[in-house]
N, C-alpha and C positions, 0 to 999 in steps of 0.2 A: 542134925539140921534144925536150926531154930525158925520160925518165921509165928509172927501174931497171925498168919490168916491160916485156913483151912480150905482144903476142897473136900465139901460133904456131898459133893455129887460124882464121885469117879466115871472118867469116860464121857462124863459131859463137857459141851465148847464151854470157857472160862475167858473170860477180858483177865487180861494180864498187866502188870505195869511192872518193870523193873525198871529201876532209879540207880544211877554213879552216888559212892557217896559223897556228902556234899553237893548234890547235883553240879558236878565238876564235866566241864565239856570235852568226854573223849572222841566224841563220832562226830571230829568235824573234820576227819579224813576217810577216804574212799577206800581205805584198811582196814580201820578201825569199823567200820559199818559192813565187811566185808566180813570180818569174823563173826559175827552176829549171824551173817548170812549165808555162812557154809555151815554155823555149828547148828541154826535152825534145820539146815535140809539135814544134817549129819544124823539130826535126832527123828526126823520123818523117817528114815532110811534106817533104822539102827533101833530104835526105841518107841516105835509105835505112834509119834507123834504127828498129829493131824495140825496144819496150821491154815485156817481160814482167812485169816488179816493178819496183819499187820504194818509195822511203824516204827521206821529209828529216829531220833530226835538226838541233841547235840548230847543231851545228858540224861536220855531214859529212852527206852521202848515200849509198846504197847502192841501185844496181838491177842488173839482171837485164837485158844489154841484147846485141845484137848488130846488125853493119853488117859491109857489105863491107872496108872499113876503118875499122875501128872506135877506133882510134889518135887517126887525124884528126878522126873526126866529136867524140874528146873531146876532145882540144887545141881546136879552135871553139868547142864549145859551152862550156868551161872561159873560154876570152879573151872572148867575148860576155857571159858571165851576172859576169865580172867588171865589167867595166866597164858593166853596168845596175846591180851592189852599188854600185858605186862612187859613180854616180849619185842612188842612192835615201838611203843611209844619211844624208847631211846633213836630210833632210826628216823624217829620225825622229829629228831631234837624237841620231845618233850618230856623232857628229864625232870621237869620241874613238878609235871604229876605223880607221877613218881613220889618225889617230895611229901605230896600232899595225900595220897594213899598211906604213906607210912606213919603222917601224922596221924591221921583221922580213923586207923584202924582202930578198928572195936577192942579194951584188953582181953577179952578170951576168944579172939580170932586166934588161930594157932600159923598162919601164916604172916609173911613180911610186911603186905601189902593189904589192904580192904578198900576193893574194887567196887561192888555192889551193896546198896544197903538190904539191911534184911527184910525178907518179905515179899512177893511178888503180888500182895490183893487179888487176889482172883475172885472174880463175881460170876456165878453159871449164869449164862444166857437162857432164861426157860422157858423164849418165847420167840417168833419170827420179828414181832414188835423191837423187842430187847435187842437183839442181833441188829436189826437197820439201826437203832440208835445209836449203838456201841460202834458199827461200823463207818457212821457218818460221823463220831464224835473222833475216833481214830484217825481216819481219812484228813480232814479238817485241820487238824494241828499243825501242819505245816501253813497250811493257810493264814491261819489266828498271831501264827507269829511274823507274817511276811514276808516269808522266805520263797513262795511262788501264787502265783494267781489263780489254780487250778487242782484240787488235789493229783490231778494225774501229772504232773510235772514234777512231783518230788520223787527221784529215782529211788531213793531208799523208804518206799509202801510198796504197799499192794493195791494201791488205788488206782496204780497206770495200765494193772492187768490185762483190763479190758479193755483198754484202744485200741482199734484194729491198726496193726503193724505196728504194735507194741512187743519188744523185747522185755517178759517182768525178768528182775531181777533174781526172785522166786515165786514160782507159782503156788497158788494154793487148791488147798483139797474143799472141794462140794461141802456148803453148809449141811445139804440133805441131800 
């Protein structure tokens, strides 16, 4: 597993960002965002992972996540939700990423396709301070790019949580 960042705080919440490479637009379908969204509970439910925030965007994620080793639980969940894109794209006739995974893989990937670029950045949160930021900076991104007028309007966050007689898509676990 290669990645330039580190987590030197195991067990602590980390902002996350994972990136398509090429910031190529897979999750501009309610499947493709879908995968993301079962393999995150898959990994609460299976692998200790705590997920506070988060956020799908057309061509990256970002949440708010911690695990005892939280390294591995993203290398997994990274190799899984590839290879379910990989699976689904042909049925939305987008054959054409495809295309452009194959190009843009890395040469010492050992698979077809490179889905994800390396690296997830993770930053410990190691403060309540840091946490509202990171979580209004999260929240926001669908806003910034004018896709809704309200963080809580973008079905794919966790900003809709807490509207009363709000369905979230997935719930999250207690900062504290």
């Amino acid at each position: 597993m290669r990645s330039r960042y580190r987590v030197n705080e195991p067990g602590m919440a980390h902002f996350v960002t994972s990136t398509i490479v090429e910031w190529l637009p897979v999750f501009t379908s309610g499947a493709c965002c879908d995968i993301l969204v079962s393999s995150l509970e898959y990994c609460r439910k299976h692998k200790d992972l705590q997920i506070h925030a988060w956020v799908i965007l057309d061509t990256h994620f970002h949440a708010i996540l911690a695990a005892p080793d939280l390294p591995v639980v993203l290398h997994h969940f990274k190799t899984f939700t590839a290879k379910q894109i990989v699976q689904q794209l042909p049925s939305e006739g987008r054959d054409w990423l495809l295309n452009q995974f194959r190009y843009f893989r890395a040469p010492h990937k050992p698979t077809e396709y490179q889905i994800w670029q390396e690296g997830d950045q993770p930053k410990a949160i190691l403060s309540d301070e840091i946490m509202y930021q990171k979580l209004e900076y999260l929240h926001y991104n669908p806003v910034k790019r004018g896709w809704v007028s309200s963080p809580e309007h973008w079905r794919y966050s966790s900003a809709h949580e807490w509207l009363s007689g709000a369905i979230p898509v997935l719930r999250c676990d207690p900062w504290k």
